[in-house]
C-alpha positions as CSV (number, residue, x, y, z in Angstrom):
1,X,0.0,0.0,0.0
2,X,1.4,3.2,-1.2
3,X,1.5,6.5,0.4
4,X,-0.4,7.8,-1.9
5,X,-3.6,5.0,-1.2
6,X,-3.5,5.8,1.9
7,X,-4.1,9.1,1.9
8,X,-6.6,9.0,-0.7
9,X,-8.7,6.6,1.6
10,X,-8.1,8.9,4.3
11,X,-9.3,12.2,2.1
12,X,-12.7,9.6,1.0
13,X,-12.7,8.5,4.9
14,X,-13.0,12.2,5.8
15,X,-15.4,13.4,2.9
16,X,-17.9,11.2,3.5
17,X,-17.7,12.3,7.4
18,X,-17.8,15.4,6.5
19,X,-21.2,14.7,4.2
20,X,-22.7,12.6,7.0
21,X,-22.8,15.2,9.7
22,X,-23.5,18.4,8.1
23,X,-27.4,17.8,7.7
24,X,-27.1,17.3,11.5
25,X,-24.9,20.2,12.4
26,X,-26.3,22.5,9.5
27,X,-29.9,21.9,11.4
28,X,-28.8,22.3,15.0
29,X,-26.6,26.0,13.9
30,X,-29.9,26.1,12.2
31,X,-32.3,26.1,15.1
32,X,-29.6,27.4,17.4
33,X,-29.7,30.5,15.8
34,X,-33.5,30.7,15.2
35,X,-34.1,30.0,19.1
36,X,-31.6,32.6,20.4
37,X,-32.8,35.0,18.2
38,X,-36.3,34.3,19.7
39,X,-34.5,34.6,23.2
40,X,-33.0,37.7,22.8
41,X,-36.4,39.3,21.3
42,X,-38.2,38.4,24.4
43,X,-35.3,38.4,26.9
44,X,-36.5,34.7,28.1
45,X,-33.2,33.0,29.6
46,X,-34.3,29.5,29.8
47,X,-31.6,26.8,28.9
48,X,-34.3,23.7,28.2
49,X,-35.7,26.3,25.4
50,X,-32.7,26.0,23.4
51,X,-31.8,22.5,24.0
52,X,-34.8,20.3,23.3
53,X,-35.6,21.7,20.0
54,X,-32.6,21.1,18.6
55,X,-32.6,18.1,19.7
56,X,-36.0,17.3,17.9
57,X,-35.1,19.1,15.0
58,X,-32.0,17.1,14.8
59,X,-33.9,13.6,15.4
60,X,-36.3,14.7,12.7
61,X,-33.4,15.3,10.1
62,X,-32.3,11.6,11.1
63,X,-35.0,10.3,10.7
64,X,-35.6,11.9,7.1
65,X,-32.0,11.4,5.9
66,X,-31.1,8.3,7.6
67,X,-31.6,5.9,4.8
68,X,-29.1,8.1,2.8
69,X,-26.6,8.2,5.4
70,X,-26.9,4.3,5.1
71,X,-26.8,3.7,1.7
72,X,-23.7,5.9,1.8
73,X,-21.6,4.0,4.5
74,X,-22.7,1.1,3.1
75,X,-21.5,2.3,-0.2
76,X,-18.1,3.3,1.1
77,X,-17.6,0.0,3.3
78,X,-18.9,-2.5,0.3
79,X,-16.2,-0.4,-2.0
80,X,-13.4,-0.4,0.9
81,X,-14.0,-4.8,1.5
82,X,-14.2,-5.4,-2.9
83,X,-11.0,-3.0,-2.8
84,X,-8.7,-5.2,-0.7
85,X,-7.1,-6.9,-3.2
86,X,-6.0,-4.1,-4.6
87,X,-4.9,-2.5,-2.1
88,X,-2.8,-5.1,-0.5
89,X,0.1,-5.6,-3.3
């Protein structure tokens, strides 16, 4: 295995990472933002109001894109196991 494989699987490792958390992060800043701006307009200081919709909103976009994020590990993992031949020289 050559330097250069093993960076490229690192670069793919990292990608797909990247791709699998940013519906979940992009929907938390998301709602973060949304619910502190709500905060500040009505000066309400309450920790739980900032927490548990995220949370939901972040369950919700599991739910919704969690068959993608499947198919795409599952995708990455089938092509990482019919690969090994390759890779081992």
């Amino acid at each position: 295995m050559t330097p250069h494989t093993v960076m490229d699987l690192a670069y793919q490792g990292m990608k797909l990472t990247l791709m699998m958390a940013a519906p979940m992060l992009g929907t938390a800043l998301l709602f973060g933002l949304l619910i502190s701006l709500f905060q500040a307009a009505t000066q309400i200081n309450e920790m739980t109001l900032s927490f548990i919709p995220k949370i939901l909103a972040v369950f919700v976009v599991l739910i919704i894109a969690g068959p993608w994020l499947i198919g795409e590990i599952m995708d990455f993992t089938r092509h990482l196991f019919l690969n090994i031949p390759n890779l081992v020289q």
